[in-house]
LOVO-713987 format. One record per residue (C-alpha): residue number from 0; x, y, z. Coordinates in steps of 0.001 Angstrom, whole numbers, plus 500000, padded with zeros to 6 digits. Example, Ala and Ser with C-alpha at 12.3 -4.5 7.8 and 13.67 -1.06 7.14 Angstrom:
2
+-----+--------+--------+--------+
|   k |     xx |     yy |     zz |
+-----+--------+--------+--------+
|   0 | 512300 | 495500 | 507800 |
|   1 | 513670 | 498940 | 507140 |
+-----+--------+--------+--------+
//
This chain:
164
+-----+--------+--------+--------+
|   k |     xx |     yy |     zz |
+-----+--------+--------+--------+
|   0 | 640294 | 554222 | 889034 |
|   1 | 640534 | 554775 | 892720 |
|   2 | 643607 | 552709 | 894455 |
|   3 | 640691 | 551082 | 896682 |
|   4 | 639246 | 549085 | 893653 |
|   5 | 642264 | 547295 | 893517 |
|   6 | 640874 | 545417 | 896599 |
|   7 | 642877 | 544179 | 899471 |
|   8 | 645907 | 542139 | 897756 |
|   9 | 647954 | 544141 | 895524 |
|  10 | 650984 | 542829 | 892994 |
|  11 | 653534 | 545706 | 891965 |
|  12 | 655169 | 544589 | 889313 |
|  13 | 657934 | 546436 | 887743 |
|  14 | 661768 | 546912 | 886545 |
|  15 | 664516 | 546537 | 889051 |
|  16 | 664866 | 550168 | 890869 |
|  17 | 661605 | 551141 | 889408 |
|  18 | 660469 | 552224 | 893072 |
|  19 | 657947 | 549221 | 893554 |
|  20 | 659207 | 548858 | 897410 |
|  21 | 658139 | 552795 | 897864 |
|  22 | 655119 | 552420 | 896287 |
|  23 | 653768 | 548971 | 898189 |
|  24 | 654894 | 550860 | 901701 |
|  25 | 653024 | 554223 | 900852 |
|  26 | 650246 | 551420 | 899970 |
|  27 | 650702 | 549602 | 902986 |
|  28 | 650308 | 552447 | 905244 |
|  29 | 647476 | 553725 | 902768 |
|  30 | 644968 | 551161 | 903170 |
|  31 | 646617 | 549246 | 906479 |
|  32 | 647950 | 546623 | 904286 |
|  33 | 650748 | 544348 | 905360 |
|  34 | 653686 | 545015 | 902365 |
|  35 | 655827 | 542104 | 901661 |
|  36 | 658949 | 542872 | 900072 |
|  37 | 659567 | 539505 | 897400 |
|  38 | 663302 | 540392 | 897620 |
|  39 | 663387 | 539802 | 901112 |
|  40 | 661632 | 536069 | 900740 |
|  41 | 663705 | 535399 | 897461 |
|  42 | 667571 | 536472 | 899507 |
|  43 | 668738 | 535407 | 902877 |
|  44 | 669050 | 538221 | 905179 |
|  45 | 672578 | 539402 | 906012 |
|  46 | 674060 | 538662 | 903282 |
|  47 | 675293 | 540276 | 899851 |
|  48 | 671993 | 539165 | 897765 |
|  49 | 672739 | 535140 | 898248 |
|  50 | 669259 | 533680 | 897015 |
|  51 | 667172 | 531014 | 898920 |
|  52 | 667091 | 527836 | 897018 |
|  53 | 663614 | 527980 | 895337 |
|  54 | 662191 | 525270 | 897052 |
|  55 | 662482 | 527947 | 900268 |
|  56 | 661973 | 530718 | 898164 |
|  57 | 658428 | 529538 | 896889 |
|  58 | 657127 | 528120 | 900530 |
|  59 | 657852 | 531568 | 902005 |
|  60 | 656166 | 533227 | 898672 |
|  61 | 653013 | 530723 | 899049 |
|  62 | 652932 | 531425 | 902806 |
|  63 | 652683 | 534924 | 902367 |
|  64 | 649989 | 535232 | 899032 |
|  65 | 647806 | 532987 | 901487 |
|  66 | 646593 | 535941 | 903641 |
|  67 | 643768 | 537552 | 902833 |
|  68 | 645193 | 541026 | 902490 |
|  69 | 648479 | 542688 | 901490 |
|  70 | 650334 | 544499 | 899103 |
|  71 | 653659 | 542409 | 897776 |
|  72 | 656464 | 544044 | 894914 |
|  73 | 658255 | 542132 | 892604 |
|  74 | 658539 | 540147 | 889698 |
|  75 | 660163 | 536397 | 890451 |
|  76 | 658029 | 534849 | 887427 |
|  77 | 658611 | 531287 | 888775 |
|  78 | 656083 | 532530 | 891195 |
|  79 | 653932 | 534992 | 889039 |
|  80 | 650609 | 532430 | 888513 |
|  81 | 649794 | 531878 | 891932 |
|  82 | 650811 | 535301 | 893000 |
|  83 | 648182 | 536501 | 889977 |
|  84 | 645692 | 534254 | 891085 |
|  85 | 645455 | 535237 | 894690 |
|  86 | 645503 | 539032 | 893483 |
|  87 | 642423 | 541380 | 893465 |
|  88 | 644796 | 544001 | 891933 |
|  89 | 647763 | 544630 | 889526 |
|  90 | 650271 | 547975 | 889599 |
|  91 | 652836 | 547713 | 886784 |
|  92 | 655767 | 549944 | 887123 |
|  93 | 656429 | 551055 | 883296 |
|  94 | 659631 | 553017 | 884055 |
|  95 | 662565 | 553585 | 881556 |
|  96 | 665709 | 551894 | 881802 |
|  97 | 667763 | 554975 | 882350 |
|  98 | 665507 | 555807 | 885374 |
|  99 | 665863 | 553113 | 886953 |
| 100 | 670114 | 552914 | 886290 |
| 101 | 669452 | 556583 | 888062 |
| 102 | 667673 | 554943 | 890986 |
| 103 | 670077 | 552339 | 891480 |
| 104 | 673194 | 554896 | 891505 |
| 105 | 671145 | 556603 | 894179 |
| 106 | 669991 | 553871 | 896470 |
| 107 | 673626 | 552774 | 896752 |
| 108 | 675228 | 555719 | 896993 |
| 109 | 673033 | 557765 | 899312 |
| 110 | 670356 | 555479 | 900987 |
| 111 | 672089 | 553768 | 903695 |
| 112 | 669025 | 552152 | 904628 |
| 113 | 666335 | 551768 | 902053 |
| 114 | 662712 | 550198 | 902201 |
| 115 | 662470 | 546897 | 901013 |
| 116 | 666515 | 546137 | 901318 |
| 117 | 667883 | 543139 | 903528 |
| 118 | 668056 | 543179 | 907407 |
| 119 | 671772 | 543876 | 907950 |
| 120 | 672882 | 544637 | 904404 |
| 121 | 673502 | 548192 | 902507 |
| 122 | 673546 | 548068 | 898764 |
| 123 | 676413 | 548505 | 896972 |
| 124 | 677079 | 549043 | 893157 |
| 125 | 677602 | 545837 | 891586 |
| 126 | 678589 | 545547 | 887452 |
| 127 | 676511 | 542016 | 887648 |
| 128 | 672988 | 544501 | 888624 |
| 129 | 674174 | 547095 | 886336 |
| 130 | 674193 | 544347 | 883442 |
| 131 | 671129 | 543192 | 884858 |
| 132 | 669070 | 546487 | 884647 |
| 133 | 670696 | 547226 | 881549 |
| 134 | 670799 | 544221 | 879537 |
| 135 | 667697 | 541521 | 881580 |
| 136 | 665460 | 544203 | 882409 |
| 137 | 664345 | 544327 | 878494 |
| 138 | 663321 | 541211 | 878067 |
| 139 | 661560 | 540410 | 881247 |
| 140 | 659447 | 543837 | 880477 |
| 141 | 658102 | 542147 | 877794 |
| 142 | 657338 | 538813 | 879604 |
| 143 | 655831 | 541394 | 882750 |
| 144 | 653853 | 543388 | 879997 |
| 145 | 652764 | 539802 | 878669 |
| 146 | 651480 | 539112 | 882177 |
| 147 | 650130 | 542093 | 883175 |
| 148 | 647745 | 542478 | 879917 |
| 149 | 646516 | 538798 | 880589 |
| 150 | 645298 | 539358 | 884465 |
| 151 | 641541 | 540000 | 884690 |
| 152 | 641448 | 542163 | 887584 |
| 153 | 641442 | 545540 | 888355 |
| 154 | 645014 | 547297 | 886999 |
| 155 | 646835 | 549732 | 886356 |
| 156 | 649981 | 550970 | 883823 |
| 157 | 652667 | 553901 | 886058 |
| 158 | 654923 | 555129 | 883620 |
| 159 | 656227 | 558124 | 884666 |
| 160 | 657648 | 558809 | 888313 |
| 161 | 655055 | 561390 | 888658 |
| 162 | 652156 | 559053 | 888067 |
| 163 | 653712 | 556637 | 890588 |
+-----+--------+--------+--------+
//
């Protein structure tokens, strides 16, 4: 499969620290696709990860899926259907847990400023995302495996760094 015939809106799904920001910019500049970064429409910039209330959260996310092209990354599942729907294309980010504890170390400890992070905010290592990688991440890669293997269009399964 050639990255074109995922068309002109792409959903990178993935773990947390899996490297779906990377991937949608190299993407973005790829095929001149806008990248939106769902982190960035889920938190309030400035801050230390405070989320929007939903209601916010899911106007900005239906704002953005409304254009005719982009490439978007991340999971938020309360938005996954419509997001799906809109897509021509699926990338899902298959990555072990361990790598992406790995990434996380790294991105806080030696990416001051890192694509797809908040305007005005560094990441720091937090025990409430190492419990989340750890412990959440299992379960919701079942629930994005779930959703991946139901889409219809054009996909594709990255489970190694080097196939990403």
């Amino acid at each position: 499969m050639q990255l074109s015939d995922l068309g002109e809106r792409i959903c990178i799904l993935g773990p947390s620290n899996s490297g779906k920001s990377t991937l949608a910019v190299a993407i973005g500049d790829k095929l001149g696709l806008p990248v939106v970064h769902l982190d960035r429409l889920y938190h309030l910039p400035h801050t230390d990860w405070v989320p929007r209330s939903t209601e916010d959260f899911l106007a900005l996310h239906d704002g953005a899926i409304a254009g005719d092209r982009w490439v978007m990354d991340g999971n938020y599942s309360v938005s996954m259907p419509q997001r799906f729907r809109r897509a021509t294309g699926v990338i899902f980010l298959d990555v072990s847990t361990l790598r992406s504890l790995g990434r996380y170390f790294r991105r806080c400890l030696l990416q001051p400023h890192r694509l797809g992070g908040l305007d005005g905010r560094r990441d720091s290592v937090k025990w409430a995302m190492i419990r989340h990688i750890t412990v959440t991440t299992p379960n919701n890669r079942r629930r994005n495996t779930e959703m991946f293997d139901s889409v219809t269009v054009p996909k594709v399964r990255l489970s190694s760094l080097e196939a990403i």
